[in-house]
PyMOL Python script that loads the backbone (N, CA, C, O; Angstrom):
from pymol import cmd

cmd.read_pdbstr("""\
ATOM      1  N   UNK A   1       5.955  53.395  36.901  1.00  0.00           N
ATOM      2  CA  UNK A   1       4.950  54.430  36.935  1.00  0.00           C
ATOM      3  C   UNK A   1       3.719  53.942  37.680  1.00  0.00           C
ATOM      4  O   UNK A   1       2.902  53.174  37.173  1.00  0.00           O
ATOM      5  N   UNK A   2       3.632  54.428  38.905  1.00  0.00           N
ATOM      6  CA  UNK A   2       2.562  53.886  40.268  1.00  0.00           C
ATOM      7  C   UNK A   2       1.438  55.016  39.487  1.00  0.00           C
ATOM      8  O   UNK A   2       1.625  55.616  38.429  1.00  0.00           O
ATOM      9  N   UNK A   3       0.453  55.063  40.227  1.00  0.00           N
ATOM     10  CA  UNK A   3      -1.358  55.514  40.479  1.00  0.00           C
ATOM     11  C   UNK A   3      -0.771  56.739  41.309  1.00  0.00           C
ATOM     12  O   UNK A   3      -0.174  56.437  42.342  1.00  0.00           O
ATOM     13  N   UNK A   4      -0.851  57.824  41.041  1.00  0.00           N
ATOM     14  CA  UNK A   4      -0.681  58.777  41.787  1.00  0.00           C
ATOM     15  C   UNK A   4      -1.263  58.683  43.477  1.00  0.00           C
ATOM     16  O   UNK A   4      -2.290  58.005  43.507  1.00  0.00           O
ATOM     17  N   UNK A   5      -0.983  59.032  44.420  1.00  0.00           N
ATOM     18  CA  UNK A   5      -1.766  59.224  45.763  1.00  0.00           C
ATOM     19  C   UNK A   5      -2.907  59.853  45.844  1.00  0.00           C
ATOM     20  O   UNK A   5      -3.463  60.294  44.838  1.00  0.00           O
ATOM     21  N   UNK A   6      -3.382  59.970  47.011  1.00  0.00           N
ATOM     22  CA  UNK A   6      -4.550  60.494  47.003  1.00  0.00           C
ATOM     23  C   UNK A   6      -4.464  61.595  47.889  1.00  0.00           C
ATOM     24  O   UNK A   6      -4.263  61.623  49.103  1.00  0.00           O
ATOM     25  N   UNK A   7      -4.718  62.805  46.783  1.00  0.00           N
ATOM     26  CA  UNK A   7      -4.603  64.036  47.168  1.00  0.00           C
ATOM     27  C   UNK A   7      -4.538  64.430  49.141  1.00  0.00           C
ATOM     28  O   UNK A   7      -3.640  64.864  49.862  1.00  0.00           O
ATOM     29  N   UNK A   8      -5.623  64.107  49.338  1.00  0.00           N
ATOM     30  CA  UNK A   8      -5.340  64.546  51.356  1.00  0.00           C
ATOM     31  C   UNK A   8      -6.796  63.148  51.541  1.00  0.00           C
ATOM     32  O   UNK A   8      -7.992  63.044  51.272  1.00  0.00           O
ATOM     33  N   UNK A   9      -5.723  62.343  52.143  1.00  0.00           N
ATOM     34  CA  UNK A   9      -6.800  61.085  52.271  1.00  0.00           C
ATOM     35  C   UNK A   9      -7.542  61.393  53.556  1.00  0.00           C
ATOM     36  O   UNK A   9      -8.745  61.165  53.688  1.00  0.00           O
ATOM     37  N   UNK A  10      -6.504  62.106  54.829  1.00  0.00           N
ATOM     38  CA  UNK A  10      -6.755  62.192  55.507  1.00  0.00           C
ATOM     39  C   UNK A  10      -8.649  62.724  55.855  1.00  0.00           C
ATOM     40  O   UNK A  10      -9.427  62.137  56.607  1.00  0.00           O
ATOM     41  N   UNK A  11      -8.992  64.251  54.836  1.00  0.00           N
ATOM     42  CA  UNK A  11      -9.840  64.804  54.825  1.00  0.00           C
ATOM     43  C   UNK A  11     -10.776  64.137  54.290  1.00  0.00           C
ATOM     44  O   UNK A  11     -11.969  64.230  54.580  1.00  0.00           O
ATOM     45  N   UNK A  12     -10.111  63.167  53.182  1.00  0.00           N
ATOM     46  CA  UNK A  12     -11.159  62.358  52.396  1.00  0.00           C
ATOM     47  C   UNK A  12     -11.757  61.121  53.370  1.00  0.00           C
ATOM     48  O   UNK A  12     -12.930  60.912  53.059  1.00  0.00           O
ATOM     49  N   UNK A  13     -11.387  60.407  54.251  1.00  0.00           N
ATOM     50  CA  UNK A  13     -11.287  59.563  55.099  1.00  0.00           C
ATOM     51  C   UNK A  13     -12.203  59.844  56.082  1.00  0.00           C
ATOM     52  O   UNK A  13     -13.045  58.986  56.347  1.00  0.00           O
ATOM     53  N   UNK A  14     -12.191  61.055  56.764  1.00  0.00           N
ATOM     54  CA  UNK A  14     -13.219  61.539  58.132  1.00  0.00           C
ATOM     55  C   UNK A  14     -14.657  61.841  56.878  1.00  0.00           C
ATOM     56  O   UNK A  14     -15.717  61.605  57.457  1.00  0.00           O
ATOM     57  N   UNK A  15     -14.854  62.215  55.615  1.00  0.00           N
ATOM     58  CA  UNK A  15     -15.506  62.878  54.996  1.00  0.00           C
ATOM     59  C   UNK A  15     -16.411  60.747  54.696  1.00  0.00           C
ATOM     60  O   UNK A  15     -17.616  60.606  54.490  1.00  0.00           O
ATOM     61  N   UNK A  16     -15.921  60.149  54.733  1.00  0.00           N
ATOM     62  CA  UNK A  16     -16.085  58.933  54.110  1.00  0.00           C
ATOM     63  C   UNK A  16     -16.683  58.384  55.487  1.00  0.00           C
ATOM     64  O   UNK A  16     -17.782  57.844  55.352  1.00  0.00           O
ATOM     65  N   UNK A  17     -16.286  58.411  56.491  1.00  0.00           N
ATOM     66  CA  UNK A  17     -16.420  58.014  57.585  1.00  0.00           C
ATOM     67  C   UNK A  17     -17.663  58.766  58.302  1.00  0.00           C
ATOM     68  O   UNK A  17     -18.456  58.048  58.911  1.00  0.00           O
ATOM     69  N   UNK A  18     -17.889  60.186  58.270  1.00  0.00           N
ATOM     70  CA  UNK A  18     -18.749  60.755  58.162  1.00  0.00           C
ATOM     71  C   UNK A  18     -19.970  60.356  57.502  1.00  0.00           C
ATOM     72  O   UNK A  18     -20.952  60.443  58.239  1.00  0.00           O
ATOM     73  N   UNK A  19     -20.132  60.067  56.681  1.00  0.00           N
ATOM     74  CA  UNK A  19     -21.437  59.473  55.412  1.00  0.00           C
ATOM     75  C   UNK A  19     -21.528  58.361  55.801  1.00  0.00           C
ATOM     76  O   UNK A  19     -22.737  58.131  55.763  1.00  0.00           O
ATOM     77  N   UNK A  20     -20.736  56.998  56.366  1.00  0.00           N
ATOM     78  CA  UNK A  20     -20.940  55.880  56.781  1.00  0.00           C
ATOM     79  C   UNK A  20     -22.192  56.075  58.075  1.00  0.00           C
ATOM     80  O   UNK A  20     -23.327  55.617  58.209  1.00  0.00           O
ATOM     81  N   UNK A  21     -21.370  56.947  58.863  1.00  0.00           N
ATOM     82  CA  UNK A  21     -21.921  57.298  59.984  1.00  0.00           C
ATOM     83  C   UNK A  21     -23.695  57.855  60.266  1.00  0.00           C
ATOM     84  O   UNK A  21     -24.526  57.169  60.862  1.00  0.00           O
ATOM     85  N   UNK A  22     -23.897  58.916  59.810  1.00  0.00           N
ATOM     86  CA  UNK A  22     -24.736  59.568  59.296  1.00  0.00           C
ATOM     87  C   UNK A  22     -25.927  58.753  58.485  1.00  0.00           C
ATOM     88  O   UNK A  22     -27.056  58.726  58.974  1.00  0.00           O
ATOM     89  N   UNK A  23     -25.689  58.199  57.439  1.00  0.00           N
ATOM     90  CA  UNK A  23     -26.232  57.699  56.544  1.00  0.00           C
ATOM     91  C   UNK A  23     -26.266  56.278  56.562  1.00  0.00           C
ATOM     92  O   UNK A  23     -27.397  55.795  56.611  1.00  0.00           O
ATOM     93  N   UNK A  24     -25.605  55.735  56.543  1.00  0.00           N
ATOM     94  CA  UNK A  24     -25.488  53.849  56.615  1.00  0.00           C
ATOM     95  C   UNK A  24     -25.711  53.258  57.925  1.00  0.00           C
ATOM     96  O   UNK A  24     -26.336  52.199  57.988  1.00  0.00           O
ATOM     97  N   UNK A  25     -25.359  53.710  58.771  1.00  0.00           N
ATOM     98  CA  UNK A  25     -25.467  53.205  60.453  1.00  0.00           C
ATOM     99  C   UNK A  25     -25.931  54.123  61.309  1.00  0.00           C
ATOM    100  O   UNK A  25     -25.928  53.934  62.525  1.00  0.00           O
ATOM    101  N   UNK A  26     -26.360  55.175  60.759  1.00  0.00           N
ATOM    102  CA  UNK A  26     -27.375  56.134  61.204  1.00  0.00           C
ATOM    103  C   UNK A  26     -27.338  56.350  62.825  1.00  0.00           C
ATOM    104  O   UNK A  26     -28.275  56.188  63.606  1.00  0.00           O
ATOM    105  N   UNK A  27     -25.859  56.802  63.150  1.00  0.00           N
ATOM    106  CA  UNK A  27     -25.709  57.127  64.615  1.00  0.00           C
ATOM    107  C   UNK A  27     -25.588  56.020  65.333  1.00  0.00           C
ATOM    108  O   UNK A  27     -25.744  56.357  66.506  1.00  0.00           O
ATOM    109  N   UNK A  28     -25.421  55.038  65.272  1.00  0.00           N
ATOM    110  CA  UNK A  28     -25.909  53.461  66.174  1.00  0.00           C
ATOM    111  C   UNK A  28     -24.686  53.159  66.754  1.00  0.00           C
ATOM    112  O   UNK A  28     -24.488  52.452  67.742  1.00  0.00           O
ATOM    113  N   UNK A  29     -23.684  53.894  65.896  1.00  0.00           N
ATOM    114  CA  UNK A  29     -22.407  53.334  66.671  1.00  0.00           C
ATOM    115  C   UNK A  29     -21.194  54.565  66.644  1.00  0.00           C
ATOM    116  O   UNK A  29     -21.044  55.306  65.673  1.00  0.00           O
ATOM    117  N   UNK A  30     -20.464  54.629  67.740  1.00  0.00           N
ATOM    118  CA  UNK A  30     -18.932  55.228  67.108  1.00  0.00           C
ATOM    119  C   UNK A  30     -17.919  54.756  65.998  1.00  0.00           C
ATOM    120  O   UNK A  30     -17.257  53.725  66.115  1.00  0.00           O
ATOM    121  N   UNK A  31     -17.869  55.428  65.131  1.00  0.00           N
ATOM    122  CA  UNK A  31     -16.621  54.756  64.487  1.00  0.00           C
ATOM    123  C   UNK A  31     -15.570  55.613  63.569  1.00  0.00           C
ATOM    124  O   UNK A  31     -15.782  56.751  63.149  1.00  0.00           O
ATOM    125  N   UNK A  32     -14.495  54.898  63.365  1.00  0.00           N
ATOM    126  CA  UNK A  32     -13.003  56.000  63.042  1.00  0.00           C
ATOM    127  C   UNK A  32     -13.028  54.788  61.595  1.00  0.00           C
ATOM    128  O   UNK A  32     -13.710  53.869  61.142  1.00  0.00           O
ATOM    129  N   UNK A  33     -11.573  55.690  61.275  1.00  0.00           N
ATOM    130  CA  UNK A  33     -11.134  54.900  59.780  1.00  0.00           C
ATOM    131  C   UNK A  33     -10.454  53.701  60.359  1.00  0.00           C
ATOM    132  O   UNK A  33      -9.392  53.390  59.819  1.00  0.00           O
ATOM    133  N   UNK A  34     -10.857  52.993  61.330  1.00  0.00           N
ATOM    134  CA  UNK A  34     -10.052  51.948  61.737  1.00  0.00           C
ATOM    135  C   UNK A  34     -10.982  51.057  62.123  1.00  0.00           C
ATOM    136  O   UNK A  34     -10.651  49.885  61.948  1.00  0.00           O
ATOM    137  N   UNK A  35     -12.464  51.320  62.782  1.00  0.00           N
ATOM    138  CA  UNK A  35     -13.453  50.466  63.085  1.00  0.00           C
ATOM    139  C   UNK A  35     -13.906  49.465  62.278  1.00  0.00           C
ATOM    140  O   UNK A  35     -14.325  49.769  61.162  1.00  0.00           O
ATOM    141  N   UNK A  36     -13.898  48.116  62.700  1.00  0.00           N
ATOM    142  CA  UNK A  36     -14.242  47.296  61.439  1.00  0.00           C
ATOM    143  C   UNK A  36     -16.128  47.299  61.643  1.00  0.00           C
ATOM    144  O   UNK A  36     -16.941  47.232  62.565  1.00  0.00           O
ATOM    145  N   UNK A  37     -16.127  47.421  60.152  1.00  0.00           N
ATOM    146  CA  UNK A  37     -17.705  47.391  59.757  1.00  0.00           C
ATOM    147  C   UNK A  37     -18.088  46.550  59.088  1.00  0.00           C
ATOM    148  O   UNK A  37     -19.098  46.901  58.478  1.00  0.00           O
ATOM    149  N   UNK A  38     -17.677  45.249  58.815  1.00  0.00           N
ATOM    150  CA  UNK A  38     -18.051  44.436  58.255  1.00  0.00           C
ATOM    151  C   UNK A  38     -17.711  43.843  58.848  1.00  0.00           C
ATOM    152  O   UNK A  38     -18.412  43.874  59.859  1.00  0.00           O
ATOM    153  N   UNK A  39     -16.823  43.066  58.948  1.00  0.00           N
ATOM    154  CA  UNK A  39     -16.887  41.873  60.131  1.00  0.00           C
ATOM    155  C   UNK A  39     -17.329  42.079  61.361  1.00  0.00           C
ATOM    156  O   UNK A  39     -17.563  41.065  62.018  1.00  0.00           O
ATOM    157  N   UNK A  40     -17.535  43.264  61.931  1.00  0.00           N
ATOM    158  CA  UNK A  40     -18.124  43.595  63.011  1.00  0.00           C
ATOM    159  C   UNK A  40     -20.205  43.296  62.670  1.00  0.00           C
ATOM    160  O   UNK A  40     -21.128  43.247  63.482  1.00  0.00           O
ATOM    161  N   UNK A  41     -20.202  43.222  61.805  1.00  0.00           N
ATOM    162  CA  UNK A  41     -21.379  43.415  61.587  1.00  0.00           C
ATOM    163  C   UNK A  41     -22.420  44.735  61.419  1.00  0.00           C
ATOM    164  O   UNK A  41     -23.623  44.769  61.159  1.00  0.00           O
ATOM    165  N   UNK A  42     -21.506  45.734  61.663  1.00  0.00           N
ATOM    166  CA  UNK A  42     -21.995  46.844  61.372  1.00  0.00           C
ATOM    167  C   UNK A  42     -22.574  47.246  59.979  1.00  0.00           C
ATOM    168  O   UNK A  42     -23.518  48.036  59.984  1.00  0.00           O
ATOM    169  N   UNK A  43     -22.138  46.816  58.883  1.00  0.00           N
ATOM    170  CA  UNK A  43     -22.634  47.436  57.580  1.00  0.00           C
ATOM    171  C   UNK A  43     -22.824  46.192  56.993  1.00  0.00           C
ATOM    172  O   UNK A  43     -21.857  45.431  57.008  1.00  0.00           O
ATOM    173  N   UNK A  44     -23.627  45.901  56.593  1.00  0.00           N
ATOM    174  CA  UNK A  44     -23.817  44.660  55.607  1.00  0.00           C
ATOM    175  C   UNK A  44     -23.938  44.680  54.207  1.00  0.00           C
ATOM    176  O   UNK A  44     -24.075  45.813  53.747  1.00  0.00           O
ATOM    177  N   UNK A  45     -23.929  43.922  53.537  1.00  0.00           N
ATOM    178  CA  UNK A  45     -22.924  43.607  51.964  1.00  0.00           C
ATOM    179  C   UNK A  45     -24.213  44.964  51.083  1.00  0.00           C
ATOM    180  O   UNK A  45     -23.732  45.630  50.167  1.00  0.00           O
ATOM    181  N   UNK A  46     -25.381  45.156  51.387  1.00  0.00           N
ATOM    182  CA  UNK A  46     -26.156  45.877  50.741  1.00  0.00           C
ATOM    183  C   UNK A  46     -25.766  47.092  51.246  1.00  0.00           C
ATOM    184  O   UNK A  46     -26.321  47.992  50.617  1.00  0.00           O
ATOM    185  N   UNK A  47     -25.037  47.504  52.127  1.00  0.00           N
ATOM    186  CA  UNK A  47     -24.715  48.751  52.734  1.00  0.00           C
ATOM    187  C   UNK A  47     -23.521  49.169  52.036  1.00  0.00           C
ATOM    188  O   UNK A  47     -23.321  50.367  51.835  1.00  0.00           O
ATOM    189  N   UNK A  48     -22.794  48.370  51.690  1.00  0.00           N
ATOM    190  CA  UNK A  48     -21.450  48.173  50.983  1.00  0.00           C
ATOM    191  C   UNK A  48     -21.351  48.482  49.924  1.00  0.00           C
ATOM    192  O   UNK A  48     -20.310  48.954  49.466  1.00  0.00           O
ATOM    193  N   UNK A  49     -22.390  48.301  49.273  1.00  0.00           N
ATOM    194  CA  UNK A  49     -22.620  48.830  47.567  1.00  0.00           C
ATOM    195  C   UNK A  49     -23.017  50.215  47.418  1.00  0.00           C
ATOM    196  O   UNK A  49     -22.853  50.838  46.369  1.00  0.00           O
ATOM    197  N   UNK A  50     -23.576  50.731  48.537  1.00  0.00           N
ATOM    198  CA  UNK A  50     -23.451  52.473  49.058  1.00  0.00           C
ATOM    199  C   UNK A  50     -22.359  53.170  48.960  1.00  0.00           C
ATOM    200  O   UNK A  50     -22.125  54.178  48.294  1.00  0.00           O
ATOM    201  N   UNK A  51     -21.666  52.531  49.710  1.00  0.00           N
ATOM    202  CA  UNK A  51     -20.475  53.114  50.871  1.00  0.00           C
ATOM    203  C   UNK A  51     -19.096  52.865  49.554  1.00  0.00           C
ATOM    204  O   UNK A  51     -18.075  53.553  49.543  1.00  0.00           O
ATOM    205  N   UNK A  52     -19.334  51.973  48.746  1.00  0.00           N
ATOM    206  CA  UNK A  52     -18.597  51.918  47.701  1.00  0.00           C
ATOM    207  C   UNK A  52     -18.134  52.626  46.578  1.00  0.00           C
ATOM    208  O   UNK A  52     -17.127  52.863  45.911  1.00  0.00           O
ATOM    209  N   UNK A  53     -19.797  52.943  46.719  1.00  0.00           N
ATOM    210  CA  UNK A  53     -20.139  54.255  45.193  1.00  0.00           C
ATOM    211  C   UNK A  53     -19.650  55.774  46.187  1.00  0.00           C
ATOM    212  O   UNK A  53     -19.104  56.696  45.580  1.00  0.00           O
ATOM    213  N   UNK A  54     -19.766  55.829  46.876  1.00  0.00           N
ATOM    214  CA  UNK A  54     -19.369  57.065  48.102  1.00  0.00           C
ATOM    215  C   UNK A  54     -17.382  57.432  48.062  1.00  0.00           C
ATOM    216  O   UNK A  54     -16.645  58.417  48.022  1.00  0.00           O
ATOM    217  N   UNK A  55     -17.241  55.693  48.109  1.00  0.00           N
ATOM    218  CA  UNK A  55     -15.571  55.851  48.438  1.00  0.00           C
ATOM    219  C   UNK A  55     -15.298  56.388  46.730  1.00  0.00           C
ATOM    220  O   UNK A  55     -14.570  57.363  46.547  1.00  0.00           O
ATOM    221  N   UNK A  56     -15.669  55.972  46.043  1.00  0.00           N
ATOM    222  CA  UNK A  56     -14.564  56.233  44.838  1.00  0.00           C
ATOM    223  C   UNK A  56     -15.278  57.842  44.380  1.00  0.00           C
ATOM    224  O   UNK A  56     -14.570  58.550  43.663  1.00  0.00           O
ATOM    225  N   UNK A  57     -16.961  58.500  44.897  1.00  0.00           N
ATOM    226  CA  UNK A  57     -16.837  59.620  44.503  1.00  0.00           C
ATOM    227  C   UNK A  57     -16.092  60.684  45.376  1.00  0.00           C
ATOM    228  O   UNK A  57     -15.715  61.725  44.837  1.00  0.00           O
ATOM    229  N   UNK A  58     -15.830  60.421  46.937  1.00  0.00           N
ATOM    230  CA  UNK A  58     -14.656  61.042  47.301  1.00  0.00           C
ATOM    231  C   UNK A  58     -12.907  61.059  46.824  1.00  0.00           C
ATOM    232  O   UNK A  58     -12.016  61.899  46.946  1.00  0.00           O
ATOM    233  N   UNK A  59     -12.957  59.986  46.367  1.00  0.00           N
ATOM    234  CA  UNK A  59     -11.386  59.889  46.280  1.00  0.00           C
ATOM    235  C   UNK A  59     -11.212  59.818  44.819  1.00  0.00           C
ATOM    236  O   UNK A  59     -10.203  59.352  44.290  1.00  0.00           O
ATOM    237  N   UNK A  60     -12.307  60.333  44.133  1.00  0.00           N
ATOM    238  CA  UNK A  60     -12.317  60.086  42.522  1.00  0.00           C
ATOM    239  C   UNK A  60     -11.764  59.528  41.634  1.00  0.00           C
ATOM    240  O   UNK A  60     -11.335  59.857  40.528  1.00  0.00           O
ATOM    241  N   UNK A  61     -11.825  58.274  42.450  1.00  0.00           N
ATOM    242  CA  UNK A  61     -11.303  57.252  41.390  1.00  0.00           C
ATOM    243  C   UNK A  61     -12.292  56.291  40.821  1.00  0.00           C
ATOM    244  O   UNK A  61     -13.217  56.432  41.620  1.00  0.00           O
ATOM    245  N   UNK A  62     -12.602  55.598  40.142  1.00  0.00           N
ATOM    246  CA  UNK A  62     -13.135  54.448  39.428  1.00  0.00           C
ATOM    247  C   UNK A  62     -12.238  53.031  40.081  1.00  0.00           C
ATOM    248  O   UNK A  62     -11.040  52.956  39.808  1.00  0.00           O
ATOM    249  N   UNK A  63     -12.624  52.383  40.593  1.00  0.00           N
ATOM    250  CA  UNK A  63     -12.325  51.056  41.048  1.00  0.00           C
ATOM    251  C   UNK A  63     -13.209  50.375  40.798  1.00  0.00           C
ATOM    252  O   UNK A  63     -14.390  50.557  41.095  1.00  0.00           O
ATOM    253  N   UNK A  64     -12.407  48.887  39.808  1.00  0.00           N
ATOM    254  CA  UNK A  64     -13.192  48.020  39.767  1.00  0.00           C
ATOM    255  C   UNK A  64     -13.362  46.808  40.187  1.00  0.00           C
ATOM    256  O   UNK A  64     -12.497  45.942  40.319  1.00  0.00           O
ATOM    257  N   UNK A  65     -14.785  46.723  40.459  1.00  0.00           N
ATOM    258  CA  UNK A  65     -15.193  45.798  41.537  1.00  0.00           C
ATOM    259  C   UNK A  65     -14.523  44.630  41.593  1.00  0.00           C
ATOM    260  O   UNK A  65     -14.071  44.157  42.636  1.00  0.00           O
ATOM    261  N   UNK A  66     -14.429  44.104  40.445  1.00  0.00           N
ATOM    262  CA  UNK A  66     -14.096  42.969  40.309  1.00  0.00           C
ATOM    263  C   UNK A  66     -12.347  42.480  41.018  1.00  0.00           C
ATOM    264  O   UNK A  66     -11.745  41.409  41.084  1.00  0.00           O
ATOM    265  N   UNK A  67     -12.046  43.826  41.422  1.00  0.00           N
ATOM    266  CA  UNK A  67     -10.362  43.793  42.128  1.00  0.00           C
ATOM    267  C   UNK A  67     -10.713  43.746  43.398  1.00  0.00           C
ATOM    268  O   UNK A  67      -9.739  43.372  44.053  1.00  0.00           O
ATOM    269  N   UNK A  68     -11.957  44.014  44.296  1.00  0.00           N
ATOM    270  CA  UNK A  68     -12.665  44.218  45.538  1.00  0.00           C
ATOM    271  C   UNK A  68     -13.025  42.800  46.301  1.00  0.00           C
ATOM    272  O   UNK A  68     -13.979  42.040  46.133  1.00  0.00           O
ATOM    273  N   UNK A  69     -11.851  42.729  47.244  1.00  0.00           N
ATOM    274  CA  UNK A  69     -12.352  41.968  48.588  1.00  0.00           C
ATOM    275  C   UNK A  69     -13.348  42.121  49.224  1.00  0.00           C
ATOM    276  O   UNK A  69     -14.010  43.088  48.847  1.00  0.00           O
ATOM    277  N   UNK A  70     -13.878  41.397  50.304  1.00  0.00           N
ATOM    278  CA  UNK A  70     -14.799  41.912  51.381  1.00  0.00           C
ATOM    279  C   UNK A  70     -13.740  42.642  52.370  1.00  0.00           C
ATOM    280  O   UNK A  70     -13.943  43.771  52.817  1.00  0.00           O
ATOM    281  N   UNK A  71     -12.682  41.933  52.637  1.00  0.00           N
ATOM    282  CA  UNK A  71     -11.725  42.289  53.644  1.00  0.00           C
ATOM    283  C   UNK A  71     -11.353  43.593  53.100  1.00  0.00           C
ATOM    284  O   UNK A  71     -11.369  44.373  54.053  1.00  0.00           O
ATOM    285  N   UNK A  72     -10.995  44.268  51.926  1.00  0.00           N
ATOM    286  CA  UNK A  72     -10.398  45.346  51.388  1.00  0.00           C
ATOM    287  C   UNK A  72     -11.582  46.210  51.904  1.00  0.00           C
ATOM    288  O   UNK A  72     -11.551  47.366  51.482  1.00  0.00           O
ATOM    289  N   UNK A  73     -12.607  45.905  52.715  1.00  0.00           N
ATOM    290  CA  UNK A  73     -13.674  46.901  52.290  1.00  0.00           C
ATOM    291  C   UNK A  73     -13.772  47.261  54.508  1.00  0.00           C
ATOM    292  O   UNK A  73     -14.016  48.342  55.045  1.00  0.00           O
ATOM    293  N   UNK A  74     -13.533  46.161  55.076  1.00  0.00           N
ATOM    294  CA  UNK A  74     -13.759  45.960  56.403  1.00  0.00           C
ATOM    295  C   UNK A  74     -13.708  47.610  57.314  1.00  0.00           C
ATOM    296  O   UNK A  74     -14.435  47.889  58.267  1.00  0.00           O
ATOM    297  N   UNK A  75     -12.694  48.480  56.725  1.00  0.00           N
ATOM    298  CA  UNK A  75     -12.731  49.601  57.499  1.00  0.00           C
ATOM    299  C   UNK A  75     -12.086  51.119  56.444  1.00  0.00           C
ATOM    300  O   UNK A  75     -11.164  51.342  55.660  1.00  0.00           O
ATOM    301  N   UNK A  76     -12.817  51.584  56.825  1.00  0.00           N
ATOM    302  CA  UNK A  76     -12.527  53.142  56.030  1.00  0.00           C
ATOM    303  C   UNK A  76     -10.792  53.113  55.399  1.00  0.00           C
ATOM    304  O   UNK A  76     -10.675  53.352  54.197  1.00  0.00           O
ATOM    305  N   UNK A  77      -9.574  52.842  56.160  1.00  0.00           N
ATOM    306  CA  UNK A  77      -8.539  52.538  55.898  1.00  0.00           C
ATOM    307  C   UNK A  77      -8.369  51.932  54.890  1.00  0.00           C
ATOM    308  O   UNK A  77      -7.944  52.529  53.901  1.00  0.00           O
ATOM    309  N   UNK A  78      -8.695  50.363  54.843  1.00  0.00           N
ATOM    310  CA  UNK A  78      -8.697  49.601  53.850  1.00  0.00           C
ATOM    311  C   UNK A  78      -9.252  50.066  52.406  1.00  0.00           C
ATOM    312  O   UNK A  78      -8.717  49.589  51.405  1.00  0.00           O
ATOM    313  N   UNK A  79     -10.247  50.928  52.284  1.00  0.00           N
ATOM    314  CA  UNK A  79     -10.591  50.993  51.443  1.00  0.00           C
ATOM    315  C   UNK A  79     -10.307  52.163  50.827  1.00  0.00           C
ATOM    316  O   UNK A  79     -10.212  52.091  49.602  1.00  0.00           O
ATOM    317  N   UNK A  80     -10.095  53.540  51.483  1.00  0.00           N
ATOM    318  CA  UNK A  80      -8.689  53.931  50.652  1.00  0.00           C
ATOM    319  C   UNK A  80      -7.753  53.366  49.881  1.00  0.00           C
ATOM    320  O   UNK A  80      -7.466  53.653  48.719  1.00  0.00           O
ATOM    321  N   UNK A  81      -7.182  52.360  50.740  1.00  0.00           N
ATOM    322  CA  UNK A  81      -5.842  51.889  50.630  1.00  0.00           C
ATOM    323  C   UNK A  81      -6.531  51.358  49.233  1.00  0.00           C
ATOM    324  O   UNK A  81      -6.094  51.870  48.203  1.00  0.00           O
ATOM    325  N   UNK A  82      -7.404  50.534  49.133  1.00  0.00           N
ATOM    326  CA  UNK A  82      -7.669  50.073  47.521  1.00  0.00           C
ATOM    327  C   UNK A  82      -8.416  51.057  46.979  1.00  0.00           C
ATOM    328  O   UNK A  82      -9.033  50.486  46.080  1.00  0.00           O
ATOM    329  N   UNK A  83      -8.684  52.025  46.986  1.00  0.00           N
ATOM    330  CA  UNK A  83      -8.748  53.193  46.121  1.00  0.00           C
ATOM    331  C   UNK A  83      -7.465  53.710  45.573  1.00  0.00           C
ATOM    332  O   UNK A  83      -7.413  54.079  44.399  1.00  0.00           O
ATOM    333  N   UNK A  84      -6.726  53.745  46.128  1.00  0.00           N
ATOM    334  CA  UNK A  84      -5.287  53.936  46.117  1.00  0.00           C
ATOM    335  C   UNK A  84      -4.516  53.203  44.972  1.00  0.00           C
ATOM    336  O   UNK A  84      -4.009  53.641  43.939  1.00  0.00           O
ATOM    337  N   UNK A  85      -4.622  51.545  45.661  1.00  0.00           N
ATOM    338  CA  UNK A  85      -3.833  50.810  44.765  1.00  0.00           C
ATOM    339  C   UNK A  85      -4.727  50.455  43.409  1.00  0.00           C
ATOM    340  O   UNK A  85      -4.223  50.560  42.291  1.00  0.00           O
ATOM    341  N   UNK A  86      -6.117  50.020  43.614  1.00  0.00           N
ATOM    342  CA  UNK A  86      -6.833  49.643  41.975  1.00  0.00           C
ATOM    343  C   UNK A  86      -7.690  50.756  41.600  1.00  0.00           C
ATOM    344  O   UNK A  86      -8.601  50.378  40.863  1.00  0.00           O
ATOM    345  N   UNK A  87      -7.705  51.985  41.854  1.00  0.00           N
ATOM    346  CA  UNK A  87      -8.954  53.247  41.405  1.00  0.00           C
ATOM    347  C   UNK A  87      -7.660  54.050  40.365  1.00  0.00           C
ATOM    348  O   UNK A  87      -6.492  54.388  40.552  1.00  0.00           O
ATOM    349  N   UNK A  88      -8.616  54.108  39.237  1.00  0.00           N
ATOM    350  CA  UNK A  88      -8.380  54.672  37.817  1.00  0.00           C
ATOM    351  C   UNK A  88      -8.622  56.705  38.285  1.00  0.00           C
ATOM    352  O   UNK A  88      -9.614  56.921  38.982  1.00  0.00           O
ATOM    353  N   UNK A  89      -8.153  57.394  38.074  1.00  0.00           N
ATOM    354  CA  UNK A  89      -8.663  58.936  38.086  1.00  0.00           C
ATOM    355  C   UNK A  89      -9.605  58.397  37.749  1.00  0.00           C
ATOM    356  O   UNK A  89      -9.650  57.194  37.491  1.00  0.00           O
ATOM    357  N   UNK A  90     -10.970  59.536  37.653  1.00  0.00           N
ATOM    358  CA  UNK A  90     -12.027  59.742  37.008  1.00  0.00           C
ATOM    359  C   UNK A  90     -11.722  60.614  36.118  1.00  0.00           C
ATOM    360  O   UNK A  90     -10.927  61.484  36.475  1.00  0.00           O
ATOM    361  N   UNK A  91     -12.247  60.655  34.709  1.00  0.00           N
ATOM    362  CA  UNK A  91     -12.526  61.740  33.721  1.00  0.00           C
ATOM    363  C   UNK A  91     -13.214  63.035  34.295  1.00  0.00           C
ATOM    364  O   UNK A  91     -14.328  62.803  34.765  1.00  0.00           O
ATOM    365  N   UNK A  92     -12.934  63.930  34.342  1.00  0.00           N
ATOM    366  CA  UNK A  92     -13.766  65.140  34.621  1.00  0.00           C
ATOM    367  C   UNK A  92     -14.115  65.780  33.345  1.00  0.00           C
ATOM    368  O   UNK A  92     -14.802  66.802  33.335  1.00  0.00           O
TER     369      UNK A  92
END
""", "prot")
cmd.dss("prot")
cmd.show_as("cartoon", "prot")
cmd.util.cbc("prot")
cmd.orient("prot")
């Protein structure tokens, strides 16, 4: 018995990527669910604790930190993907 999927990641993903954009890097750069932002230097570890609380209220899960790489976090992809594998539903 797996973690159910995530409803349409796809929408959730541009929506995540969007708010990175917009809000965290504030136009400075292009970027897709594939651009690395952390090792690129684009978002830094205080930007991350944003973009964190952002990923799990799109994909409504609860993930806990303590299961969280830096690398799990490097690009919109990745961090689905561990929304996916360690994010709890949320209670509604």
């Amino acid at each position: 018995m797996g973690v159910e999927p995530l409803a349409d990641s796809s929408e959730m993903m541009k929506e995540l990527t969007g708010f990175i954009a917009e809000r965290v890097i504030k136009g400075k750069s292009e970027i897709t669910e594939d651009t690395p932002l952390v090792s690129s230097g684009l978002v830094d570890s205080f930007a991350l604790i944003e973009i964190f609380l952002e990923l799990q209220r799109i994909a409504g899960r609860k993930v806990p930190a303590s299961k969280v790489q830096p690398k799990d976090m490097d690009t919109v992809r990745l961090m689905f993907a561990t929304a996916e594998r360690f994010g709890k539903p949320l209670k509604g």
